[in-house]
C-alpha positions in Angstrom: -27.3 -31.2 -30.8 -24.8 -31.0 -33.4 -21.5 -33.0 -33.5 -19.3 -29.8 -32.5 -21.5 -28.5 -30.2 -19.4 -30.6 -27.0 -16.0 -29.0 -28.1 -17.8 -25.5 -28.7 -19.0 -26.1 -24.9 -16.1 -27.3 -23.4 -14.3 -24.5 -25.3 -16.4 -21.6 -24.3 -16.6 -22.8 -20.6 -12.4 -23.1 -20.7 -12.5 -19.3 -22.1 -14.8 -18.4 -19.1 -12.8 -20.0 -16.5 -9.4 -18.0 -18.2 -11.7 -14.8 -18.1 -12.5 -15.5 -14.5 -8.7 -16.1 -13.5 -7.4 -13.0 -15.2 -9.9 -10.5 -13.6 -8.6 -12.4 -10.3 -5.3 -11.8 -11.0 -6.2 -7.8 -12.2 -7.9 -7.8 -8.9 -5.4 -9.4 -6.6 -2.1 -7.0 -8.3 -5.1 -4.3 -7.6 -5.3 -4.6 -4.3 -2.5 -5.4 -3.2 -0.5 -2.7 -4.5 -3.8 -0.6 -2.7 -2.6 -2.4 0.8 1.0 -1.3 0.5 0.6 2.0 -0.3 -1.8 2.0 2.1 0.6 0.9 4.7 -0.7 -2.5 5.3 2.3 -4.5 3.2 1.5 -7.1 6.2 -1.3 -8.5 4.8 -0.5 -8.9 0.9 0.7 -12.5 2.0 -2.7 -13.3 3.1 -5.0 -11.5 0.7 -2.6 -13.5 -2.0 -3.3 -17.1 -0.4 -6.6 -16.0 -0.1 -6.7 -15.6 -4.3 -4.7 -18.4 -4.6 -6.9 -20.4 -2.7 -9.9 -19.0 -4.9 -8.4 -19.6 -7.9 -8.0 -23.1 -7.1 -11.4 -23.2 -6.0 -12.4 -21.9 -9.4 -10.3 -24.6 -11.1 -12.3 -27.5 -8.6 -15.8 -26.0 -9.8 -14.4 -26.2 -13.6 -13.2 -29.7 -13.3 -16.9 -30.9 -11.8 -18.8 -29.1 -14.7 -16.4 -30.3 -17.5 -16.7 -33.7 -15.8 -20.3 -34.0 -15.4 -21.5 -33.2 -18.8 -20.6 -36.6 -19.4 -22.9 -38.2 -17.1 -26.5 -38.6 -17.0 -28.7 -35.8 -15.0 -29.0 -38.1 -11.7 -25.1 -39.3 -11.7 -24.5 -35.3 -12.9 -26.6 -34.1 -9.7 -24.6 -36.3 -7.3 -21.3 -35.7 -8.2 -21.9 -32.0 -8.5 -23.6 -32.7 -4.9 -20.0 -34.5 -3.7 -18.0 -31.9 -5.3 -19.4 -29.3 -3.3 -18.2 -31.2 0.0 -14.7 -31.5 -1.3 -14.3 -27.9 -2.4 -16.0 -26.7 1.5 -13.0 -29.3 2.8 -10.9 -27.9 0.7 -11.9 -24.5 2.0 -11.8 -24.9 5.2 -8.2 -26.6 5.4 -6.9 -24.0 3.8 -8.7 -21.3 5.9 -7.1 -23.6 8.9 -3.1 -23.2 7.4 -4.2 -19.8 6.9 -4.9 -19.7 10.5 -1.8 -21.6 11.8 0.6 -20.1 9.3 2.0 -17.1 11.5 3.2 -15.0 8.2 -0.7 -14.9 7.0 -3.3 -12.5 8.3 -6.5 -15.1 8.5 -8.4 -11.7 7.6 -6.9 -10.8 4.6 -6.9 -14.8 3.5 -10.5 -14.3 3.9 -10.9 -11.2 2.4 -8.6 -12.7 -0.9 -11.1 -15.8 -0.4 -13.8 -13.6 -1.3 -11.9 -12.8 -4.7 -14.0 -15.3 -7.2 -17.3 -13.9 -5.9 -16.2 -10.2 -6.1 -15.4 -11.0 -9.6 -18.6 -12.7 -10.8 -20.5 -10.1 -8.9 -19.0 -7.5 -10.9 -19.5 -9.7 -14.0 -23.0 -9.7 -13.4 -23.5 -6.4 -12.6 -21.6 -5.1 -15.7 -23.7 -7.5 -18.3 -27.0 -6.2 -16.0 -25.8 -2.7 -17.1 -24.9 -4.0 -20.9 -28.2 -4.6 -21.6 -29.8 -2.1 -20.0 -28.1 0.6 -21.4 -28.2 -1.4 -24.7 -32.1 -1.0 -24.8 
């Protein structure tokens, strides 16, 4: 491995994580304009913790990979292994204030929760048709 190749790493992977953040945010201002002019203004609060709440979740995954390419493949497996626990902790705490916090609707939270997935899923399926078209 070449001298550069870390920073080219840690680059590209802080380039991904932007990329991941903005289509969040394109899809969060997306969908919530879509529940008010639906009639459903009630739930943007929700749906917007629930992003926010992703998004920090996104950040928590980002820290662990930047952190662990430091450490040897064992000490790299366990601390990916303990990061996992904090982020489902995190999680569900914030799924709990969602639920206790009278001015969020715990379904939209969850629904906003889902945010990170529905953008790598769309991601995926958009570099799945890339190539297949690109054959």
């Amino acid at each position: 491995m070449s001298s550069g190749a870390p920073a080219d790493y840690q680059r590209e992977l802080a380039d991904g994580v932007k990329l991941l953040l903005a289509q969040m945010a394109a899809l969060a201002v997306l969908a919530a304009a879509g529940l008010w002019l639906a009639g459903h203004g009630d739930k943007v609060p929700g749906f917007l913790a629930g992003v926010a709440i992703s998004a920090v979740y996104c950040l928590l995954v980002f820290c662990r990979v930047r952190r662990s390419e430091a450490l040897p493949p064992a000490k790299a497996v366990g601390y990916m292994r303990t990061g996992w626990l904090v982020r489902l902790a995190f999680v569900v705490l914030a799924l709990a204030w969602a639920l206790k916090t009278p001015a969020i609707n715990f379904a939209a939270a969850v629904a906003g929760l889902l945010s990170l997935q529905i953008v790598i899923f769309f991601n995926g399926f958009y570099l799945v048709i890339r190539r297949f078209l690109g054959k």
